[in-house]
PyMOL Python script that loads the backbone (N, CA, C, O; Angstrom):
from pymol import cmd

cmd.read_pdbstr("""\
ATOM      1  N   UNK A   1       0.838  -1.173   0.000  1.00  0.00           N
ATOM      2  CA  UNK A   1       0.000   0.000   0.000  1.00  0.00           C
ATOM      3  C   UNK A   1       0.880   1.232   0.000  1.00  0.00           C
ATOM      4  O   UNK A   1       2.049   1.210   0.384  1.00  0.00           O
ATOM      5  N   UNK A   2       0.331   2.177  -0.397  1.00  0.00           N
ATOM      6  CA  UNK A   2       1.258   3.310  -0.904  1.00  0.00           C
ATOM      7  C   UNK A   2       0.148   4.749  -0.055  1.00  0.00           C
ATOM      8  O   UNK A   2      -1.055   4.792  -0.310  1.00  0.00           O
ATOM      9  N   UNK A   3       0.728   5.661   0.792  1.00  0.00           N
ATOM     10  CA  UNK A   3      -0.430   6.285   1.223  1.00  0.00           C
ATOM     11  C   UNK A   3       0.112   8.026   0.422  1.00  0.00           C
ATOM     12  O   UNK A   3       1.246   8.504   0.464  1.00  0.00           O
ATOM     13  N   UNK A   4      -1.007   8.578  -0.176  1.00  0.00           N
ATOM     14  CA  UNK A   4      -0.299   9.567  -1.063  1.00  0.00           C
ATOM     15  C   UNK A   4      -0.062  10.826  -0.269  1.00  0.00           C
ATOM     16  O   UNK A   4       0.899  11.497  -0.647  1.00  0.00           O
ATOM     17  N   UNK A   5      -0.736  11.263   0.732  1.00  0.00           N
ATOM     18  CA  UNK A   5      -0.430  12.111   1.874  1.00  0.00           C
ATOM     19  C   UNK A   5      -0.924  11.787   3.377  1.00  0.00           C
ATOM     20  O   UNK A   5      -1.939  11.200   3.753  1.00  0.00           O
ATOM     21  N   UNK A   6       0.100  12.346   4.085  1.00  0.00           N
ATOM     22  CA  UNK A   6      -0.395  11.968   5.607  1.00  0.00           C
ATOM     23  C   UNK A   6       0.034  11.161   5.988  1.00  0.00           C
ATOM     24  O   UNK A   6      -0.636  10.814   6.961  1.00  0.00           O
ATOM     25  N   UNK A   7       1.068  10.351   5.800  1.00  0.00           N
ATOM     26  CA  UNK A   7       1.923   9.206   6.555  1.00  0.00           C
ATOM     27  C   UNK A   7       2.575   9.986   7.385  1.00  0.00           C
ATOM     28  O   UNK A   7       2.963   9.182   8.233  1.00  0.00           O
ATOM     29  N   UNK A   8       3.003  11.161   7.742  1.00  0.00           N
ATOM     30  CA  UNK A   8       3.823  11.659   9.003  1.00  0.00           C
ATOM     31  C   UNK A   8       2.397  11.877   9.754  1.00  0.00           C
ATOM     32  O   UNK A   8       2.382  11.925  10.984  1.00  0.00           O
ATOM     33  N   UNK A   9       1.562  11.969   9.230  1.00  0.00           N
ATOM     34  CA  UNK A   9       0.363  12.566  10.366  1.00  0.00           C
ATOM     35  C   UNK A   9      -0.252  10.814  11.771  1.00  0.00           C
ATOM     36  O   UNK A   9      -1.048  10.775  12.710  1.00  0.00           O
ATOM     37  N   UNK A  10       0.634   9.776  11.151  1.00  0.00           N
ATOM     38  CA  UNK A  10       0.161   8.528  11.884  1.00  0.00           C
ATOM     39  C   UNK A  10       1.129   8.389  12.976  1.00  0.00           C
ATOM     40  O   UNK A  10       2.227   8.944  13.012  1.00  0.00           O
ATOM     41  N   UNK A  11       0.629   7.590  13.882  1.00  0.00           N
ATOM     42  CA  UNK A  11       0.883   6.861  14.840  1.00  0.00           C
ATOM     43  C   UNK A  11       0.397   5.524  14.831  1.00  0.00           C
ATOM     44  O   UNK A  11      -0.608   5.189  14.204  1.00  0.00           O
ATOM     45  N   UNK A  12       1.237   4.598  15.656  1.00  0.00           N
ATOM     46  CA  UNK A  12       0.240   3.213  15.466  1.00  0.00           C
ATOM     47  C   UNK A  12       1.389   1.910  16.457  1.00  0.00           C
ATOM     48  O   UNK A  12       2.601   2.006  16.653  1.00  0.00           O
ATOM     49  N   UNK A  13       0.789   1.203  16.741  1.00  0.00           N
ATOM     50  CA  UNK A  13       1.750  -0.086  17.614  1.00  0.00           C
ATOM     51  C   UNK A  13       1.265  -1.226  16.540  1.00  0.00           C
ATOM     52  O   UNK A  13       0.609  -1.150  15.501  1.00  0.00           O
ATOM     53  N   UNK A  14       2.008  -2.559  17.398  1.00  0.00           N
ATOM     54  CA  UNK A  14       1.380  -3.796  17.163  1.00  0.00           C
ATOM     55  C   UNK A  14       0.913  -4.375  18.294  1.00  0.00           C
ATOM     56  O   UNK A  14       1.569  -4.867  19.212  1.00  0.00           O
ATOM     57  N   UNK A  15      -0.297  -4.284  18.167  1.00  0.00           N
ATOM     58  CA  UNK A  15      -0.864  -4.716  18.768  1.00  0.00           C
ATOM     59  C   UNK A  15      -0.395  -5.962  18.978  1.00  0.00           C
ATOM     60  O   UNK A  15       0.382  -6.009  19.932  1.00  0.00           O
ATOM     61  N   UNK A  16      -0.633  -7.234  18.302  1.00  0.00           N
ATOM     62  CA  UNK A  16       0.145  -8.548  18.059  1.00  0.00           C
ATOM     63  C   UNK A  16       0.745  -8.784  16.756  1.00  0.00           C
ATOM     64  O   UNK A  16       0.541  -7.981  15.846  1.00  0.00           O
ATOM     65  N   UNK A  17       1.413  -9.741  16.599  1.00  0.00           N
ATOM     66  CA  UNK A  17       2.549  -9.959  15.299  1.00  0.00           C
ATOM     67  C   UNK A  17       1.745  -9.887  13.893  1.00  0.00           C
ATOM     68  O   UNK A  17       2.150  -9.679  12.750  1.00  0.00           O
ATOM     69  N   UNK A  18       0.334 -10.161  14.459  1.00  0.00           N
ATOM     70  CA  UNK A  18      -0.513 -10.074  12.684  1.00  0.00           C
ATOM     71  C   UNK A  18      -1.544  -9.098  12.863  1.00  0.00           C
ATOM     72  O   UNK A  18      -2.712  -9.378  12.591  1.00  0.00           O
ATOM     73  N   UNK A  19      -1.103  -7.623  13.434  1.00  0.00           N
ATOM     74  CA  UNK A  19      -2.019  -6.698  13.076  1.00  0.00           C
ATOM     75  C   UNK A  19      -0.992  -5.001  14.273  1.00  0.00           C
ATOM     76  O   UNK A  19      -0.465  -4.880  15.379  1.00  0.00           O
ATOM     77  N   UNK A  20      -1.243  -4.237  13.210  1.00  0.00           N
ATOM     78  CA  UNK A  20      -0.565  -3.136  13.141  1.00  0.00           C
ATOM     79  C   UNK A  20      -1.360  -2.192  13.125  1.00  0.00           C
ATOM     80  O   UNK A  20      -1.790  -2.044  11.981  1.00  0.00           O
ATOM     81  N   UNK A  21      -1.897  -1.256  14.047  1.00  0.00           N
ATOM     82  CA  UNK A  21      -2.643  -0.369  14.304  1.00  0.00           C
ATOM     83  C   UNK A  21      -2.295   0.770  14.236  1.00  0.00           C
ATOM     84  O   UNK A  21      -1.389   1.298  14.880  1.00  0.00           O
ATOM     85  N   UNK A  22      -3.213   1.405  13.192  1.00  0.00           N
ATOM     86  CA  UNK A  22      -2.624   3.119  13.257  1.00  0.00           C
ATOM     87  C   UNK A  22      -3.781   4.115  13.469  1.00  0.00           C
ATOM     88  O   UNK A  22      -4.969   3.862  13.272  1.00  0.00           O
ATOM     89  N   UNK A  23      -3.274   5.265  13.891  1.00  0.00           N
ATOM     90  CA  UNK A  23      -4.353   6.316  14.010  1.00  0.00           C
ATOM     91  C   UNK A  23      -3.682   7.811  13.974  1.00  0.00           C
ATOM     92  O   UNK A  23      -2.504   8.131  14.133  1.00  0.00           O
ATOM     93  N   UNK A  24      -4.743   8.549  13.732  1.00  0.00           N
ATOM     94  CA  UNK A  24      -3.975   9.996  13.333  1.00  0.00           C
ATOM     95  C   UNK A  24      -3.613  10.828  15.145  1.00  0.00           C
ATOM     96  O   UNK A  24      -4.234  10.870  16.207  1.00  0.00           O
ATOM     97  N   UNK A  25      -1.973  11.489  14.531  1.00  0.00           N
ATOM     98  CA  UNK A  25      -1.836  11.882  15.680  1.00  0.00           C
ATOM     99  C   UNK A  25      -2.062  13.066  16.510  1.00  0.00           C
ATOM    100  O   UNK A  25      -1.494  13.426  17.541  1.00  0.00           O
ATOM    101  N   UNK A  26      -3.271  13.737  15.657  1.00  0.00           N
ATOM    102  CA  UNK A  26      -4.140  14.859  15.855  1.00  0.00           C
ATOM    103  C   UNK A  26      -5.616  14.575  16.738  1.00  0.00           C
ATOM    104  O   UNK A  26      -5.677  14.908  17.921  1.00  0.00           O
ATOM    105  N   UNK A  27      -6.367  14.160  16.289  1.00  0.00           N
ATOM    106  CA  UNK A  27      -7.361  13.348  15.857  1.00  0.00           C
ATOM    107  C   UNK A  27      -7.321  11.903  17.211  1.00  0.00           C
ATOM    108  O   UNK A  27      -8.349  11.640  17.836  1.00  0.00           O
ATOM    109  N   UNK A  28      -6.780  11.587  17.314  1.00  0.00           N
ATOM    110  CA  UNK A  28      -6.411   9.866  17.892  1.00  0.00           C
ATOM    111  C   UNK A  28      -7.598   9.335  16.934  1.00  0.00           C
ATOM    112  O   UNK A  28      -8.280   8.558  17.603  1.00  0.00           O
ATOM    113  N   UNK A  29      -7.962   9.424  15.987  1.00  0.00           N
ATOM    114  CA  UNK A  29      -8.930   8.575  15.541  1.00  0.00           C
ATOM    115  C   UNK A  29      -8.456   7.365  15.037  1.00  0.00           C
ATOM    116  O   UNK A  29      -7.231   7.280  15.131  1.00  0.00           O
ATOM    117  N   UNK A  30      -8.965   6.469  14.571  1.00  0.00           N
ATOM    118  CA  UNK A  30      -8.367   4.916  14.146  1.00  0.00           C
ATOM    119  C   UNK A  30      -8.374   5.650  12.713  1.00  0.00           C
ATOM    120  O   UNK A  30      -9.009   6.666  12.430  1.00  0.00           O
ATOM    121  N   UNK A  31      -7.341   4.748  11.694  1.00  0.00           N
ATOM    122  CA  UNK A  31      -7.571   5.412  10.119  1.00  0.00           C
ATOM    123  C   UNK A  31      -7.206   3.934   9.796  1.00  0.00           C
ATOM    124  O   UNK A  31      -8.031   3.697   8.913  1.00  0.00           O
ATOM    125  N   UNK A  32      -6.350   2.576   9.991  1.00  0.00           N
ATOM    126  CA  UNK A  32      -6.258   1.682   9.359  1.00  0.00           C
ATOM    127  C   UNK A  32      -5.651   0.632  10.515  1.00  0.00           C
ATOM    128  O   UNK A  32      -5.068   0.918  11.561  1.00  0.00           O
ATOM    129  N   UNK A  33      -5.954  -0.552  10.020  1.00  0.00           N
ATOM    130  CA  UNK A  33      -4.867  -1.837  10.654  1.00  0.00           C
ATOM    131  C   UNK A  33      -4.536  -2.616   9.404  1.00  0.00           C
ATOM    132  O   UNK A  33      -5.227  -2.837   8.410  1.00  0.00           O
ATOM    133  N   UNK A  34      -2.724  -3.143   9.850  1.00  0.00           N
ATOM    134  CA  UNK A  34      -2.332  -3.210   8.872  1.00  0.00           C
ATOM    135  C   UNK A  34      -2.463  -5.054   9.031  1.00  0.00           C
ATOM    136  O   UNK A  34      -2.297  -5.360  10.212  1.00  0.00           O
ATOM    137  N   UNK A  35      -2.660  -6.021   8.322  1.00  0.00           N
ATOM    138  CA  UNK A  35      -2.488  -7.650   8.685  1.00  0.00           C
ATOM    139  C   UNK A  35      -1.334  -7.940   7.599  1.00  0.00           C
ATOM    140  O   UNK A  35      -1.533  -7.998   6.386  1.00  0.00           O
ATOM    141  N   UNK A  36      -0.006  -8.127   8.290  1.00  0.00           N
ATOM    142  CA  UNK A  36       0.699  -8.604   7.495  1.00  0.00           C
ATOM    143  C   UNK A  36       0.999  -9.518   6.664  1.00  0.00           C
ATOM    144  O   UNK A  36       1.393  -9.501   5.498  1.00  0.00           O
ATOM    145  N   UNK A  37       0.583 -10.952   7.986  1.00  0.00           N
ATOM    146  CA  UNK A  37      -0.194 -12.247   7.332  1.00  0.00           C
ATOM    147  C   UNK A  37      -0.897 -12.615   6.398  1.00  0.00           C
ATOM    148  O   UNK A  37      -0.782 -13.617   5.692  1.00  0.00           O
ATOM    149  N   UNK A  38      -1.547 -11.911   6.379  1.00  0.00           N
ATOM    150  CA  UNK A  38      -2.518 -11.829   5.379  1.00  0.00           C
ATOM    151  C   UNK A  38      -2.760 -10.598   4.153  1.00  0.00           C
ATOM    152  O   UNK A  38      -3.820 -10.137   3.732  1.00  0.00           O
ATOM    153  N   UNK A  39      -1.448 -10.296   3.800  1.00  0.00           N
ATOM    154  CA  UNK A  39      -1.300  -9.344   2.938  1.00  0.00           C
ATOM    155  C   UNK A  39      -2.779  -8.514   3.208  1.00  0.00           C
ATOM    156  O   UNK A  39      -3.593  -8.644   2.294  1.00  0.00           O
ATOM    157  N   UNK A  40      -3.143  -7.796   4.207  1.00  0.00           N
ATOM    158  CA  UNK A  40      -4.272  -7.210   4.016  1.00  0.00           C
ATOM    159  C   UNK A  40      -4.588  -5.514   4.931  1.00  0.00           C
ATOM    160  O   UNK A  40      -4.220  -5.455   6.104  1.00  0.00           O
ATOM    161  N   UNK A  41      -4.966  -4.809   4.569  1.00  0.00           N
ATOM    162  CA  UNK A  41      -5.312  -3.665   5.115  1.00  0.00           C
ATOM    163  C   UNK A  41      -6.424  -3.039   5.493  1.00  0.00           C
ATOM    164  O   UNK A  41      -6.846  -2.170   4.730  1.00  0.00           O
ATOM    165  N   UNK A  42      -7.074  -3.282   6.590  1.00  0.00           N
ATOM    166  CA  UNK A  42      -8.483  -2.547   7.029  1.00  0.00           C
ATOM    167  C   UNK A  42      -8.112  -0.971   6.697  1.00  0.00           C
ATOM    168  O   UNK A  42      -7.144  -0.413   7.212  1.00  0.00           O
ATOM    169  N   UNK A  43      -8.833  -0.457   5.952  1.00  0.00           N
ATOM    170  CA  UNK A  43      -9.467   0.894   5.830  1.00  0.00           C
ATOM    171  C   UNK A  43     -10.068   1.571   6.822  1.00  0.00           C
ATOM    172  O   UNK A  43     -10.143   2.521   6.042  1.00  0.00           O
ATOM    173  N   UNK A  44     -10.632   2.041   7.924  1.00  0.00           N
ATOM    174  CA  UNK A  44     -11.968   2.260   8.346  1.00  0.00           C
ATOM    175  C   UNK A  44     -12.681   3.235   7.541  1.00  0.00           C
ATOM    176  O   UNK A  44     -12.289   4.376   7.297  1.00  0.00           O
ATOM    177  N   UNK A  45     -14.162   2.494   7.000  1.00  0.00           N
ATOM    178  CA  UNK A  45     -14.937   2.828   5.744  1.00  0.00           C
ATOM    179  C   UNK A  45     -15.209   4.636   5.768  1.00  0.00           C
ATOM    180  O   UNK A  45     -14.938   5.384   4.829  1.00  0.00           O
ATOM    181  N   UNK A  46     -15.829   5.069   7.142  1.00  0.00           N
ATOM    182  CA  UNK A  46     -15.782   6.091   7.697  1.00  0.00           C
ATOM    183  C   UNK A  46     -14.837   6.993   7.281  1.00  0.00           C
ATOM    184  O   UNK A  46     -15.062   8.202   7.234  1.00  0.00           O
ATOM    185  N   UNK A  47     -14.048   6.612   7.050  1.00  0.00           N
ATOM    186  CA  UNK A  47     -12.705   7.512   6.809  1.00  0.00           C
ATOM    187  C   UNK A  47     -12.842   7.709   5.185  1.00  0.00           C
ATOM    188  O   UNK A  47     -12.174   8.576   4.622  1.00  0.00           O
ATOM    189  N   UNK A  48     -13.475   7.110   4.678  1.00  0.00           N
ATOM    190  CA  UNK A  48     -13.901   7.497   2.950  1.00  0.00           C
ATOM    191  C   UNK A  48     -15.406   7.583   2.685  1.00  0.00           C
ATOM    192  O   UNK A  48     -16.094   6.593   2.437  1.00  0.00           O
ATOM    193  N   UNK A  49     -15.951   9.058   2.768  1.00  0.00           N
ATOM    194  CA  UNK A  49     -17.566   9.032   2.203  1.00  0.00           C
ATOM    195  C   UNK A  49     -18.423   9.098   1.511  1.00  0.00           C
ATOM    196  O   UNK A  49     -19.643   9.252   1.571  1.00  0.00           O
ATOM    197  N   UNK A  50     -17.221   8.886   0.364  1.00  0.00           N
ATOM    198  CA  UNK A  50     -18.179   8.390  -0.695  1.00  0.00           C
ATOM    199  C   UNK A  50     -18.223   7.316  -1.459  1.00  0.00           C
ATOM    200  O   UNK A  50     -18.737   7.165  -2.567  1.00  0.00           O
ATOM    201  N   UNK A  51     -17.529   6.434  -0.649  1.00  0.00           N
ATOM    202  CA  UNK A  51     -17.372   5.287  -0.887  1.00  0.00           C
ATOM    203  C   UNK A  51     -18.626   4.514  -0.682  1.00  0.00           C
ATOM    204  O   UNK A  51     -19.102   4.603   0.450  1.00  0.00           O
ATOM    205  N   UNK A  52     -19.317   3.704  -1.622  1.00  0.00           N
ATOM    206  CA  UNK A  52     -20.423   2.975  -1.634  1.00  0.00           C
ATOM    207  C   UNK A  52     -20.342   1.510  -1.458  1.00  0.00           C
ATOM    208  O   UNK A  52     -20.196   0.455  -2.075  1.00  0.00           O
ATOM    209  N   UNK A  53     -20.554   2.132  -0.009  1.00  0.00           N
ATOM    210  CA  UNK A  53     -19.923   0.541   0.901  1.00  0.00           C
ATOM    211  C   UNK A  53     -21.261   0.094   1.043  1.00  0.00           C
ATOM    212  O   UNK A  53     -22.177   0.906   1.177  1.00  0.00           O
ATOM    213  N   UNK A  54     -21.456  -1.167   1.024  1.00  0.00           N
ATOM    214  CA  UNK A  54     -22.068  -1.949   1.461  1.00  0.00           C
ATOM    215  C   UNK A  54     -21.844  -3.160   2.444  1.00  0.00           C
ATOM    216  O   UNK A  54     -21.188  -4.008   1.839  1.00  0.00           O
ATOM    217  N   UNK A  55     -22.079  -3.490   3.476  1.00  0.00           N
ATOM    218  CA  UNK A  55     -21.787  -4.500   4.532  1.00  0.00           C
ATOM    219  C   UNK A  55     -22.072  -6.289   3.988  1.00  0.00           C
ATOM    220  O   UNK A  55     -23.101  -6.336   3.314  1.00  0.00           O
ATOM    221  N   UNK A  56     -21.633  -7.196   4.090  1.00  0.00           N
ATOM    222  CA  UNK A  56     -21.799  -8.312   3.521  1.00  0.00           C
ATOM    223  C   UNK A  56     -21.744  -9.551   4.806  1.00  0.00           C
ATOM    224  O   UNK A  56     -22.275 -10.661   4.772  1.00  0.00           O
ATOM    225  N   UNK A  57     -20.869  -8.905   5.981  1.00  0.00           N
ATOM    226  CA  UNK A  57     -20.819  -9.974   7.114  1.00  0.00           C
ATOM    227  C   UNK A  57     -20.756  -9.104   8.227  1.00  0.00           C
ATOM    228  O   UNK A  57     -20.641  -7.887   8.085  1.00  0.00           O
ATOM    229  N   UNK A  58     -20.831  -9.712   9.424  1.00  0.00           N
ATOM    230  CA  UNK A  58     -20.929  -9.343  10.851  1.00  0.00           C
ATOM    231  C   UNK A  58     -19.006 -10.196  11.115  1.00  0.00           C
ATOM    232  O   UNK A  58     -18.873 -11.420  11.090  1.00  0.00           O
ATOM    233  N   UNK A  59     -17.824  -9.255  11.330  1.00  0.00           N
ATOM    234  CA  UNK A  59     -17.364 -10.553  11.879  1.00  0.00           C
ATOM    235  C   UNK A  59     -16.860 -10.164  13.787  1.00  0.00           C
ATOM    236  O   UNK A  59     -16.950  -9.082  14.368  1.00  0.00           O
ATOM    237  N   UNK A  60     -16.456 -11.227  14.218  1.00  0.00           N
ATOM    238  CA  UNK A  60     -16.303 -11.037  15.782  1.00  0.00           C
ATOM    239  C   UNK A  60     -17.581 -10.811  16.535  1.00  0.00           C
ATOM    240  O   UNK A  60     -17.758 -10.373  17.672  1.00  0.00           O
ATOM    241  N   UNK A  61     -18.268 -11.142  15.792  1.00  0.00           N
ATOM    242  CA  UNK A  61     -20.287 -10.586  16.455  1.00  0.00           C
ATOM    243  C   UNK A  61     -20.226 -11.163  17.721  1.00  0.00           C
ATOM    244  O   UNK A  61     -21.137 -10.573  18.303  1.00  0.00           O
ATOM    245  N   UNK A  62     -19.720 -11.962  18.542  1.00  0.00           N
ATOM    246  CA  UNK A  62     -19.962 -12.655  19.826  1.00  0.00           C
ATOM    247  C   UNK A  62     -19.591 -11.313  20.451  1.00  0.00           C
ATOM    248  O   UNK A  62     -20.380 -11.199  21.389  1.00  0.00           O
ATOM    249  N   UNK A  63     -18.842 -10.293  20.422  1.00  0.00           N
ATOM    250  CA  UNK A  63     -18.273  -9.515  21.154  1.00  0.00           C
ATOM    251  C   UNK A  63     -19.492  -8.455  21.167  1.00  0.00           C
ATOM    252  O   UNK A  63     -19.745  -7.773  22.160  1.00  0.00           O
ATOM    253  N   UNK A  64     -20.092  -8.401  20.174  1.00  0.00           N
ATOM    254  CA  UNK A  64     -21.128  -7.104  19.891  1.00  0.00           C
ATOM    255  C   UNK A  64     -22.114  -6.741  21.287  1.00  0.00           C
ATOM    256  O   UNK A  64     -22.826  -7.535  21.902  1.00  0.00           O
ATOM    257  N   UNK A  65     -21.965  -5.714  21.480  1.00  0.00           N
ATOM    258  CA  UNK A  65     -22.689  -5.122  22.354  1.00  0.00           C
ATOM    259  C   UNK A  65     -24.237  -4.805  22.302  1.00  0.00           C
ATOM    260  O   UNK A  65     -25.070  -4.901  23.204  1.00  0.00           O
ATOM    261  N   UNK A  66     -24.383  -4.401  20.994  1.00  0.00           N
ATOM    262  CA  UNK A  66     -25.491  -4.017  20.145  1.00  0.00           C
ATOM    263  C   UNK A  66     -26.308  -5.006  19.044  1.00  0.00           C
ATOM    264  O   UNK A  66     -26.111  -4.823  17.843  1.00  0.00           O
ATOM    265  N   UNK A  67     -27.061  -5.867  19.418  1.00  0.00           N
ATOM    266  CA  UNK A  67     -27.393  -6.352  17.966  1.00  0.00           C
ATOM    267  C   UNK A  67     -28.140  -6.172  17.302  1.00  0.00           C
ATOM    268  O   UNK A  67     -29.298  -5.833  17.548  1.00  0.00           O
ATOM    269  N   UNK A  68     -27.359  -6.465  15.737  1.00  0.00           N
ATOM    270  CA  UNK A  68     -27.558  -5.854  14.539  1.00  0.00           C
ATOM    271  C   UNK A  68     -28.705  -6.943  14.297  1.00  0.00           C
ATOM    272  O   UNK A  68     -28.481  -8.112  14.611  1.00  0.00           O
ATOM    273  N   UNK A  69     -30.244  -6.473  13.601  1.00  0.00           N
ATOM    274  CA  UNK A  69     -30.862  -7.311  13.102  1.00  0.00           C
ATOM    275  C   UNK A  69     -31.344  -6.833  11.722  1.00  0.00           C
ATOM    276  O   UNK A  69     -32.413  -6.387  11.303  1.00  0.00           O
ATOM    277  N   UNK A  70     -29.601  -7.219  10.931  1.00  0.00           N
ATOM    278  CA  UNK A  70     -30.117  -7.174   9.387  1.00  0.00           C
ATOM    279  C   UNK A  70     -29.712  -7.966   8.413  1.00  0.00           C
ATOM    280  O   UNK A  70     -29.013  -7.668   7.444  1.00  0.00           O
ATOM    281  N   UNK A  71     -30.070  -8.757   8.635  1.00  0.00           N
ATOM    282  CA  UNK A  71     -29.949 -10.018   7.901  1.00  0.00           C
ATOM    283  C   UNK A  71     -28.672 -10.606   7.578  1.00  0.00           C
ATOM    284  O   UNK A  71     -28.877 -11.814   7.456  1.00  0.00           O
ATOM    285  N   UNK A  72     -27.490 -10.354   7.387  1.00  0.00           N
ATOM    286  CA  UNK A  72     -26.368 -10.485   7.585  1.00  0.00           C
ATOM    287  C   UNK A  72     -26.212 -11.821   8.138  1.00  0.00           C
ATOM    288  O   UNK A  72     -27.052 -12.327   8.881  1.00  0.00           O
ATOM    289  N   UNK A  73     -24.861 -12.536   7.680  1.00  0.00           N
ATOM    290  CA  UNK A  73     -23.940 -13.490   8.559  1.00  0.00           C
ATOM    291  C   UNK A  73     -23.328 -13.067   9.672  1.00  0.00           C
ATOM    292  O   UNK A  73     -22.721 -11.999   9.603  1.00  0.00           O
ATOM    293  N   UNK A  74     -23.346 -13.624  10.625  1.00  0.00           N
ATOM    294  CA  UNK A  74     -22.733 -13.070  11.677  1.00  0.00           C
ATOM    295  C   UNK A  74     -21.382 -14.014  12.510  1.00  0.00           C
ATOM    296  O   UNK A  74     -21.538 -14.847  13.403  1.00  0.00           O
ATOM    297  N   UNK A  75     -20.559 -13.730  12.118  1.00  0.00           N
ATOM    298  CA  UNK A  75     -19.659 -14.556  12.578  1.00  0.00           C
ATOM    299  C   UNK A  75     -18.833 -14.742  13.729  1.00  0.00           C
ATOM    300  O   UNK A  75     -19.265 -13.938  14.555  1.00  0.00           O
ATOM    301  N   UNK A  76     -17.814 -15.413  14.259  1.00  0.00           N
ATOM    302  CA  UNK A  76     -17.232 -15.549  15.744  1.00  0.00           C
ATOM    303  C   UNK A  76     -15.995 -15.065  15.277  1.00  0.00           C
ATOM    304  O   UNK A  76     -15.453 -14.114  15.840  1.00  0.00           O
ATOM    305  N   UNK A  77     -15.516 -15.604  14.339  1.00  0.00           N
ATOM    306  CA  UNK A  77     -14.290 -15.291  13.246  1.00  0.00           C
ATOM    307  C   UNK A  77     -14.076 -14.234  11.989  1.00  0.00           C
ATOM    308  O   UNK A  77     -15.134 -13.645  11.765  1.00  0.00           O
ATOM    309  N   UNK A  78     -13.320 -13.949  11.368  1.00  0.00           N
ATOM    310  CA  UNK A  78     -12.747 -13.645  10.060  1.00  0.00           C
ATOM    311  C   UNK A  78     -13.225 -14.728   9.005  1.00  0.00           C
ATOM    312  O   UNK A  78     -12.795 -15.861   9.223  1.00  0.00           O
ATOM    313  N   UNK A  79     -14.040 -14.569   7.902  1.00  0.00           N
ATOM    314  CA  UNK A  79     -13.945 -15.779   6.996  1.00  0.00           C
ATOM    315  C   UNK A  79     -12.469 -16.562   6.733  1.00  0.00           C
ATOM    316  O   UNK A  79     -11.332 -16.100   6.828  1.00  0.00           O
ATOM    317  N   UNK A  80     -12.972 -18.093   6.320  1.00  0.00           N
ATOM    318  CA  UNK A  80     -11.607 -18.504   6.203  1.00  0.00           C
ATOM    319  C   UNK A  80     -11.249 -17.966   5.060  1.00  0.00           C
ATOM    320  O   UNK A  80     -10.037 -17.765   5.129  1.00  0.00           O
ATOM    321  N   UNK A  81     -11.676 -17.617   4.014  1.00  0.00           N
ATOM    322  CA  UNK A  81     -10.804 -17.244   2.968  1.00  0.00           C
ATOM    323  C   UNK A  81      -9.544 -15.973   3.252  1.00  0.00           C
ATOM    324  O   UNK A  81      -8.604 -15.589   2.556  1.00  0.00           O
ATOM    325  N   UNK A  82     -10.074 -15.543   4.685  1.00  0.00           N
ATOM    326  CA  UNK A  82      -9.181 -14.406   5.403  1.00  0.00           C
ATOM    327  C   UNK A  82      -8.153 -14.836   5.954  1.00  0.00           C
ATOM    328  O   UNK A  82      -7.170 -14.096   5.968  1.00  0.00           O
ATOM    329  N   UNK A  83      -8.078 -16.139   6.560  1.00  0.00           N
ATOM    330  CA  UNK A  83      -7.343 -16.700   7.472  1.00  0.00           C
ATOM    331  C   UNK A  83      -7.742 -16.920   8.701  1.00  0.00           C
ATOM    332  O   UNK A  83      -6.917 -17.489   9.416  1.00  0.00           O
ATOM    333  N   UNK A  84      -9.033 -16.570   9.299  1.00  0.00           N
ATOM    334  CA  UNK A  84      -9.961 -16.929   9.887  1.00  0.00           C
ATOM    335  C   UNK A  84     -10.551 -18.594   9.970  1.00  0.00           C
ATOM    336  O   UNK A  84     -10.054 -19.562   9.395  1.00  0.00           O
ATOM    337  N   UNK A  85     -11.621 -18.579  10.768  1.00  0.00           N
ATOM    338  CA  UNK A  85     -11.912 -19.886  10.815  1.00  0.00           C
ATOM    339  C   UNK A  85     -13.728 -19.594  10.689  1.00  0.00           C
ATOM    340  O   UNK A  85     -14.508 -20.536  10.826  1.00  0.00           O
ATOM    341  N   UNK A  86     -14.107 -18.477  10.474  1.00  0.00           N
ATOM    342  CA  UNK A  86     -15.506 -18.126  10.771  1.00  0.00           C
ATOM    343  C   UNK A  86     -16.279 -18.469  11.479  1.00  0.00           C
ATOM    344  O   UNK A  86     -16.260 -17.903  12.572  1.00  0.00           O
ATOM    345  N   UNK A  87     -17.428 -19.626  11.239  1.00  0.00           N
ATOM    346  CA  UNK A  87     -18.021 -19.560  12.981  1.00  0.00           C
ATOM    347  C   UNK A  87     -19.215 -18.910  12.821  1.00  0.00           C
ATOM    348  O   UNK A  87     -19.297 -17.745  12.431  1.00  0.00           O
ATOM    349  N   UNK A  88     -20.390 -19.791  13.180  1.00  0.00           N
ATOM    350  CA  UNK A  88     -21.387 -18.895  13.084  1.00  0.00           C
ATOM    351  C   UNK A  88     -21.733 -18.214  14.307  1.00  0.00           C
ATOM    352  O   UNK A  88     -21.831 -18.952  15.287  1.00  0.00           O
ATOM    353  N   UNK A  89     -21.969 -16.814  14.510  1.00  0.00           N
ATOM    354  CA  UNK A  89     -21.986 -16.514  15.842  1.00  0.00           C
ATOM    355  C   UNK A  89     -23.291 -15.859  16.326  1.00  0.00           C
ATOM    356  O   UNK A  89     -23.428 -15.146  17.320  1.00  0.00           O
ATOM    357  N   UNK A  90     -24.545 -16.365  15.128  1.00  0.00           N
ATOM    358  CA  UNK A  90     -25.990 -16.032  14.701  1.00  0.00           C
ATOM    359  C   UNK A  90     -26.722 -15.596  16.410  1.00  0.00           C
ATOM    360  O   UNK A  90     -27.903 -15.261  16.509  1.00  0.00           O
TER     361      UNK A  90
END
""", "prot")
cmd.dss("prot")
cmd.show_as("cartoon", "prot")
cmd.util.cbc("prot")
cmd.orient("prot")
């Protein structure tokens, strides 16, 4: 990933060896986690608005505080195609 401005504006730890947390150091807001493992990069969607996101799964839903009743999969896991083990967590 290549970020075209604002890489001095981050901060971020590791949390654990397969995920890298960053957030702006103005702001403390979250802006990405990085999964190395898994060649992969959370966005947070929020952070782009006009992006025409649509939701497709629930994942980590056992943790949810709030539940969502919209029809959605709801999972315990990450799909496996993520490296996850998924899990229904309905």
């Amino acid at each position: 990933m290549h970020l075209e401005r604002g890489a001095d504006q981050l901060s971020g730890y590791h949390k654990t060896d397969a995920s890298y947390r960053q957030w702006c150091r103005h702001s403390g807001g979250h802006v990405m986690t990085e999964h190395p493992e898994l060649g992969l990069i959370d966005v947070y969607a929020a952070l782009l608005p006009d992006l025409a996101f649509k939701p497709g799964v629930h994942v980590h839903y056992q943790e949810a505080v709030l539940r969502t009743l919209d029809g959605l999969p709801k999972m315990e896991d990450v799909p496996a195609e993520l490296g996850g083990v998924g899990g229904d967590a309905g």
